[in-house]
KEKE-3310 file (N, C-alpha, C; in steps of 0.2 Angstrom, whole numbers, plus 5000, padded with zeros to 4 digits):
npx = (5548:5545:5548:5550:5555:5560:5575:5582:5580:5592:5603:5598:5597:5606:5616:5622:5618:5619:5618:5605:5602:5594:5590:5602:5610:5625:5629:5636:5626:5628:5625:5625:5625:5619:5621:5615:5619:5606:5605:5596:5588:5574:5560:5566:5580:5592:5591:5592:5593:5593:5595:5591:5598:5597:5605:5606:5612:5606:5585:5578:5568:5566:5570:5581:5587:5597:5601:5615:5610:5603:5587:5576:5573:5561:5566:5560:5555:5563:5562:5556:5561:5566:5578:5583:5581:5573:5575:5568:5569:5553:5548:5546:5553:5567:5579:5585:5597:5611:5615:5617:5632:5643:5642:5630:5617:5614:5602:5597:5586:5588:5581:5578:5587:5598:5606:5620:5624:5636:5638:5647:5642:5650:5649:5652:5645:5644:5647:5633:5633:5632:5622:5624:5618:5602:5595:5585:5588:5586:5576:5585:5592:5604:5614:5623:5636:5645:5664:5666:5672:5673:5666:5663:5658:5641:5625:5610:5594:5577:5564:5546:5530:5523:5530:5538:5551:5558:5568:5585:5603:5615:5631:5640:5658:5668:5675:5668:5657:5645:5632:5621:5605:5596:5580:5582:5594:5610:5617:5609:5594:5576:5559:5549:5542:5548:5538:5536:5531:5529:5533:5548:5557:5574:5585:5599:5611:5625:5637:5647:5655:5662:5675:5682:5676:5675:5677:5669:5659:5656:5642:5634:5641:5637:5639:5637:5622:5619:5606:5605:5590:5581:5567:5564:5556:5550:5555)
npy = (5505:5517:5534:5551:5562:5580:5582:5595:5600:5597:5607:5618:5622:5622:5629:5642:5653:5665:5681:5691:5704:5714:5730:5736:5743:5744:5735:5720:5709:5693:5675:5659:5642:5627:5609:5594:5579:5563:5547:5532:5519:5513:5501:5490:5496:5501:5521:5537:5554:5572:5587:5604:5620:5638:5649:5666:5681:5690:5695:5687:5688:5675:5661:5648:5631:5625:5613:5600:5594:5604:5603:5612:5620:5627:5634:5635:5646:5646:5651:5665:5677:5674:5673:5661:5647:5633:5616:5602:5583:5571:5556:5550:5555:5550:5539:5523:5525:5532:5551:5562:5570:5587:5603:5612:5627:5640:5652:5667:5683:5697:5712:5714:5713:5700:5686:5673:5658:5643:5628:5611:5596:5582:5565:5552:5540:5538:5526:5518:5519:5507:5504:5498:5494:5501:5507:5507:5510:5512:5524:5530:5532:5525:5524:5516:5513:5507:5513:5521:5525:5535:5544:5562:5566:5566:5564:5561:5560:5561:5554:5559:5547:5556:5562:5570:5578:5575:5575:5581:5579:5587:5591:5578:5571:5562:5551:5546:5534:5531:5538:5544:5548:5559:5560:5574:5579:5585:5584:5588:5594:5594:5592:5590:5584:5567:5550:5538:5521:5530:5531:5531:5532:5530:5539:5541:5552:5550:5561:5570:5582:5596:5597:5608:5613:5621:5622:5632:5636:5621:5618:5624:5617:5607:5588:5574:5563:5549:5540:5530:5518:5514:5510:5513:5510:5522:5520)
npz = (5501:5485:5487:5484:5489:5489:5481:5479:5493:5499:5494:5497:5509:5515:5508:5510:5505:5490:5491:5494:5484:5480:5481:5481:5469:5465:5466:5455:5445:5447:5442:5443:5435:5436:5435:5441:5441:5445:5453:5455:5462:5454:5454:5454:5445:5439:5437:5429:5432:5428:5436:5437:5444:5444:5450:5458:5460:5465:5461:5450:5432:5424:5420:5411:5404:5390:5385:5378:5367:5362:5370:5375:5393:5404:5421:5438:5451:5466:5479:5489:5486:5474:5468:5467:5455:5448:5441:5446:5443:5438:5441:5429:5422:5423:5418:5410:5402:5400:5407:5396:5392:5394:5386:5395:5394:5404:5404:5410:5418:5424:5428:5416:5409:5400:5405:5404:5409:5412:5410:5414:5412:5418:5418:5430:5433:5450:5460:5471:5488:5498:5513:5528:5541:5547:5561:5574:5592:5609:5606:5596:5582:5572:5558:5548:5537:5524:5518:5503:5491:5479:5486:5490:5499:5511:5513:5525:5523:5531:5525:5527:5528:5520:5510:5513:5518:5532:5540:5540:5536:5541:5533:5528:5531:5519:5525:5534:5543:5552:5558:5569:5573:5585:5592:5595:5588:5587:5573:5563:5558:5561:5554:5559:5574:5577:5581:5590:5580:5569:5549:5542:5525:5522:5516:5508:5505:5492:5488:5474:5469:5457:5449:5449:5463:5478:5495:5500:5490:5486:5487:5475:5463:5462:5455:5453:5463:5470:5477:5493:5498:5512:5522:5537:5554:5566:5584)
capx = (5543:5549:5548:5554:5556:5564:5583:5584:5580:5598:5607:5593:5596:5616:5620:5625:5613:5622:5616:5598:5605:5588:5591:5609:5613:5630:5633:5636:5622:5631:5621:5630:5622:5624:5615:5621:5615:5603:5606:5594:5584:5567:5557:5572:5583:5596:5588:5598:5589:5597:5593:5595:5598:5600:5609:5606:5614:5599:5582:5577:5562:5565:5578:5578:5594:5597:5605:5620:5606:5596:5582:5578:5567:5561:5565:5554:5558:5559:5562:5552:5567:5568:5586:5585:5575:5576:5569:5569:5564:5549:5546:5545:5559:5572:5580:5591:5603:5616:5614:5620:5637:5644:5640:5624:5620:5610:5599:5591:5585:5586:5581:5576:5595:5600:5612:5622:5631:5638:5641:5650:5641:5655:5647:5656:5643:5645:5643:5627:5633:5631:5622:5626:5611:5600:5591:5584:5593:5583:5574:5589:5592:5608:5613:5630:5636:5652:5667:5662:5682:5673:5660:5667:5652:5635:5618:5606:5587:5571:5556:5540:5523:5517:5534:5541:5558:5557:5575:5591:5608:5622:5634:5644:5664:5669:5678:5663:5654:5639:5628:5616:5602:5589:5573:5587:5603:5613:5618:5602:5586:5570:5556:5542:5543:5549:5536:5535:5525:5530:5537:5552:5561:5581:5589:5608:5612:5633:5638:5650:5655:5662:5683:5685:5672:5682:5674:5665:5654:5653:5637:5631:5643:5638:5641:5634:5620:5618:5603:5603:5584:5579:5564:5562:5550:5552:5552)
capy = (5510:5522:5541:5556:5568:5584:5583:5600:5601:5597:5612:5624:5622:5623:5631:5648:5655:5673:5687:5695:5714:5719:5736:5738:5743:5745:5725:5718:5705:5688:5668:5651:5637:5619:5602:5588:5571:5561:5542:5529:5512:5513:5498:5486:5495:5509:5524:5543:5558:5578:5593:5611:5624:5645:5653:5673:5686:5695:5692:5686:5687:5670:5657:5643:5629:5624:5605:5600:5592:5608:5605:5617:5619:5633:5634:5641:5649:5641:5657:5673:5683:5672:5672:5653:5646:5625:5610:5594:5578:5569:5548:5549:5558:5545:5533:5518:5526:5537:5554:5567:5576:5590:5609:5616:5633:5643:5658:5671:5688:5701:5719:5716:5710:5691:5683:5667:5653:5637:5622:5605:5588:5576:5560:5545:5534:5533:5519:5518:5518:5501:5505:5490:5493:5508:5503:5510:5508:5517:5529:5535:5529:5521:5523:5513:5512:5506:5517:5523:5529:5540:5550:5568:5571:5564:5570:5559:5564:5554:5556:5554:5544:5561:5562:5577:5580:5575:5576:5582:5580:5592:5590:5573:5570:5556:5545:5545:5530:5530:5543:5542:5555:5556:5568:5584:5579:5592:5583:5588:5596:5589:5598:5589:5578:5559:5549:5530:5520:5533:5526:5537:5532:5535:5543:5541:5554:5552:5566:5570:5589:5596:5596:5614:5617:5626:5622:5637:5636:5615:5616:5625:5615:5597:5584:5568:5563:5544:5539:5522:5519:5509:5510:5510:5511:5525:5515)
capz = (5497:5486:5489:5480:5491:5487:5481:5479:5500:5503:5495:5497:5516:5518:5505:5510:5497:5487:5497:5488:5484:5475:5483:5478:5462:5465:5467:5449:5446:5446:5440:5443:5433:5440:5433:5438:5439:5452:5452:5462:5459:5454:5452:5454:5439:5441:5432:5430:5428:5429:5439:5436:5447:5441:5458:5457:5471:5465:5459:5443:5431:5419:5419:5406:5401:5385:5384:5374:5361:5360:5370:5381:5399:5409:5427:5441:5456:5474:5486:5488:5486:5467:5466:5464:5449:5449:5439:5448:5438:5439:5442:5422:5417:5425:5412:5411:5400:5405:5405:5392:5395:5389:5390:5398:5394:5408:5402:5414:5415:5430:5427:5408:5406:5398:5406:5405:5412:5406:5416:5409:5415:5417:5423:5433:5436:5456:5464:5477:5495:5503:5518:5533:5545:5548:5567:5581:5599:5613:5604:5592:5573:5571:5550:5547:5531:5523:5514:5496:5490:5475:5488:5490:5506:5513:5517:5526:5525:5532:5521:5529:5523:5516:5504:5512:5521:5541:5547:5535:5540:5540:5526:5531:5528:5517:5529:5539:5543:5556:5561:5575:5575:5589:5592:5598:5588:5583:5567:5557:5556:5560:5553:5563:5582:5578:5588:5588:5576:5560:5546:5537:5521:5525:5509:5510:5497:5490:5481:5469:5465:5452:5450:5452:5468:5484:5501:5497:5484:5484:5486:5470:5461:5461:5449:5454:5469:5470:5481:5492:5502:5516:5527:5545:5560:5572:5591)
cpx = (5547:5544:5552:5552:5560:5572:5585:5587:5590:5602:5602:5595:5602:5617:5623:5624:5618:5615:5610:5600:5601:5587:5598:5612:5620:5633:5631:5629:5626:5624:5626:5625:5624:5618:5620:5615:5610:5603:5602:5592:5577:5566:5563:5579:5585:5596:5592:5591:5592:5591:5594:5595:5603:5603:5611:5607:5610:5590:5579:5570:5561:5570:5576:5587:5593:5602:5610:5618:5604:5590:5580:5569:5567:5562:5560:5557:5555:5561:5558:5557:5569:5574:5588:5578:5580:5572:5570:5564:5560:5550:5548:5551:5566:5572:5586:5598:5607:5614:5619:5626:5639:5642:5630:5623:5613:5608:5594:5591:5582:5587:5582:5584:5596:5605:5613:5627:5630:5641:5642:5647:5645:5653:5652:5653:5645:5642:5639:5632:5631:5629:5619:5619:5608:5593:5589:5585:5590:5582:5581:5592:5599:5609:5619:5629:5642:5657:5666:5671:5680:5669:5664:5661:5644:5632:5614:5598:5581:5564:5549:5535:5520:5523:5536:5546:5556:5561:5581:5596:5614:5627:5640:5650:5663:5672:5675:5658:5649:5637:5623:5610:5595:5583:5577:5593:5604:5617:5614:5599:5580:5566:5548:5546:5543:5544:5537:5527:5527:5535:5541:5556:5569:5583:5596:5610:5623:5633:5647:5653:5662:5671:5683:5681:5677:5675:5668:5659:5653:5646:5630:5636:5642:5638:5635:5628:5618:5614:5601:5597:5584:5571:5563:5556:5552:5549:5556)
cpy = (5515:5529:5543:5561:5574:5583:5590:5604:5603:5602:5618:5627:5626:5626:5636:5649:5664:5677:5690:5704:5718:5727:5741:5737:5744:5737:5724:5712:5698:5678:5665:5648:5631:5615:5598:5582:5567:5555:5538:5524:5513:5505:5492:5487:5503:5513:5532:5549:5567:5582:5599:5615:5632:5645:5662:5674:5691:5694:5692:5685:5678:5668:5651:5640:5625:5617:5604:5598:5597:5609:5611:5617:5624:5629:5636:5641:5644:5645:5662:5677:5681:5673:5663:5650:5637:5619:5602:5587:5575:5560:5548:5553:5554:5540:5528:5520:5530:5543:5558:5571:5581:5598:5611:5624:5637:5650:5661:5679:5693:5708:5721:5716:5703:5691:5676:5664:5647:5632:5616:5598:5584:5571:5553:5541:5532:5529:5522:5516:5513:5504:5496:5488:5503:5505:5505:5507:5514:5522:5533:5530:5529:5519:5521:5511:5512:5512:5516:5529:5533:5544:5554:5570:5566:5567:5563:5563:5557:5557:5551:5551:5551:5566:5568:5575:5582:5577:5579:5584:5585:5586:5584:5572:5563:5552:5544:5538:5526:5538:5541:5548:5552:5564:5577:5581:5586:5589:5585:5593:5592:5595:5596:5582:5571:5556:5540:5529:5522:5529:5531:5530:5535:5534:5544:5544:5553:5555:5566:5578:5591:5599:5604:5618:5616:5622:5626:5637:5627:5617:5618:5623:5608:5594:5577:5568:5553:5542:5532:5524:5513:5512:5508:5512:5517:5520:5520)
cpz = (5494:5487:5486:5483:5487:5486:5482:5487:5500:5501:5495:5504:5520:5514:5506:5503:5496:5492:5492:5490:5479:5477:5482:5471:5459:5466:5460:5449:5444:5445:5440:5439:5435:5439:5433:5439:5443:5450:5457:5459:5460:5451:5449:5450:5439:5436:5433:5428:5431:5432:5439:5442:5445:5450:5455:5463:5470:5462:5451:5438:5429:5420:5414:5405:5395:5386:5376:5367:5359:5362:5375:5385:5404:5416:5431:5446:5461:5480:5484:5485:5475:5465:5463:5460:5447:5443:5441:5442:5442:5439:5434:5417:5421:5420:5414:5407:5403:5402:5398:5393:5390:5393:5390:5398:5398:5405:5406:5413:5422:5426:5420:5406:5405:5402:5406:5406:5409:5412:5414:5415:5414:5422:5421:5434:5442:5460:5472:5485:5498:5511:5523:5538:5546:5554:5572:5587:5603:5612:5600:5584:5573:5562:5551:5539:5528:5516:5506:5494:5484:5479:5492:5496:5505:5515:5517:5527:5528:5529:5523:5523:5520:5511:5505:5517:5527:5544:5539:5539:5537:5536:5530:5528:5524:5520:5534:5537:5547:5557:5565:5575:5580:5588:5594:5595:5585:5578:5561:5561:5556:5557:5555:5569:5578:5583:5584:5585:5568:5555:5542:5533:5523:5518:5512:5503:5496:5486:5480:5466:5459:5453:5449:5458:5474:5489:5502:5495:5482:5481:5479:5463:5462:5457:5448:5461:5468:5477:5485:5499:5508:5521:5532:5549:5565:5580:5597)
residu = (UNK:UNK:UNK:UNK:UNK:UNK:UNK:UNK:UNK:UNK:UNK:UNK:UNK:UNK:UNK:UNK:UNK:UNK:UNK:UNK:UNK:UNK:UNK:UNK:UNK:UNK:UNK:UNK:UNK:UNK:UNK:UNK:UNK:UNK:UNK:UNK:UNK:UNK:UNK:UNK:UNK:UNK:UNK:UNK:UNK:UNK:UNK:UNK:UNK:UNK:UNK:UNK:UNK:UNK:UNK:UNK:UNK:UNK:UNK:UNK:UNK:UNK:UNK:UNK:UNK:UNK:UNK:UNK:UNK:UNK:UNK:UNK:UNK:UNK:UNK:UNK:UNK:UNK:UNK:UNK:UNK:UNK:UNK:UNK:UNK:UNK:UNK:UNK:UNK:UNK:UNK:UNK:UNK:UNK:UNK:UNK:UNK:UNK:UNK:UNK:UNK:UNK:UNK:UNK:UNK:UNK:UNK:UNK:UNK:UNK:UNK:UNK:UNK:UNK:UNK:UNK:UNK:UNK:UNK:UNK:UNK:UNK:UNK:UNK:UNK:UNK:UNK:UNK:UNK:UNK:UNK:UNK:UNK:UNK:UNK:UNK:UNK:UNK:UNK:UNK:UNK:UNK:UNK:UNK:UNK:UNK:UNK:UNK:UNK:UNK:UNK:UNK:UNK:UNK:UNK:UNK:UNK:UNK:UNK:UNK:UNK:UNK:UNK:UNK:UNK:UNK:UNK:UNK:UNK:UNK:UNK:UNK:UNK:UNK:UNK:UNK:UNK:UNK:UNK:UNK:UNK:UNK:UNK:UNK:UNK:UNK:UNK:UNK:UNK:UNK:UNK:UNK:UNK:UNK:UNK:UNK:UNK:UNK:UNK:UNK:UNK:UNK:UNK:UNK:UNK:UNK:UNK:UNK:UNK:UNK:UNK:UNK:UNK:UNK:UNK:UNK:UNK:UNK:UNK:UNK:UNK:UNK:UNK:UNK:UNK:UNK:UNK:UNK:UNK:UNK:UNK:UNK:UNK:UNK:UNK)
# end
């Protein structure tokens, strides 16, 4: 079944979000820009579609990116604090061709001041994640999934029947190759009780960041996110 829970969830969550310094005037007002690519199968046929993300260390009134074409797209905010302004795609805006690369040019506007940033989509087309089994074993979910040699990190999420983000896992190394999570791991987040009977989508995201991101700042540098799904039963 598919589902389109939030992508943006997973760096909204870890990110180590810029500090909100709307009361200090003495902190420079600094925006990151970052689009990168979201890669999945829809409807049997592997479709690509881009995601924006402004990153303010303070809050902003307007943000909008302009594409290497010319078109251009308002963002909108997704915190109280409005430091971060997002536009994730819709079912309808995933295509089978490859996306556009090139430079992205980010435009926002804190305290009746323009500012912008510029971010280059260099896409690799990464290959999907072969996931091997994904099983429940006395009440605990069991996801094995084979070595992927271009994925720079993983995040598993489980997207209930009502298309929202159940569990999300902490940021996985690349030489990682099973995760186990039960009703108290400490590898994740739930955001509501796993009971037996529910049905979650497992989203195995591989990412991809972008050739100059530091341990640091991955996360508001990504490049790629390549999505493989399966559905299981909680028991």
């Amino acid at each position: 079944m598919m589902k389109f829970g939030k992508i943006l969830t997973i760096i909204l969550v870890f990110a180590g979000l810029f500090a909100c310094n709307k009361d200090d005037n003495s902190v420079p007002f600094e925006v990151i820009g970052d689009v990168f690519v979201i890669k999945r199968t829809i409807g049997e046929e592997v479709k690509y579609a881009n995601s924006y993300v402004a990153w303010g260390n303070q809050p902003m009134s307007h943000a909008e990116v302009t594409t290497p074409g010319g078109a251009n797209m308002t963002l909108y905010p997704t915190s109280g604090e409005q430091n971060i302004y997002a536009k994730e795609p819709a079912l309808n805006e995933y295509y089978a061709s490859a996306p556009v690369e090139g430079n992205y040019q980010f435009l926002v506007i804190n305290e009746d001041i323009t500012h912008q940033s510029v971010d280059l989509l260099d896409f690799d087309d990464i290959a999907f994640t072969t996931l091997t089994s994904a099983e429940m074993v006395d009440g605990v979910l069991s996801v094995q999934w084979e070595t992927n040699s271009i994925a720079e990190g993983y995040r598993i999420r489980l997207i209930n029947q009502s298309n929202a983000v159940a569990f999300l896992s902490q940021p996985l190394p690349s030489q990682m190759v099973r995760l186990d999570i039960g009703a108290a791991t400490a590898s994740g987040s739930w955001s509501e009780t796993p009971e037996a009977g529910n049905v979650y989508t497992v989203e195995f995201l591989t990412i991809r960041y972008e050739d100059d991101a530091t341990s640091n700042d991955a996360t508001k540098h990504i490049q790629e996110i390549a999505v493989t799904e399966q559905d299981i039963t909680w028991e």
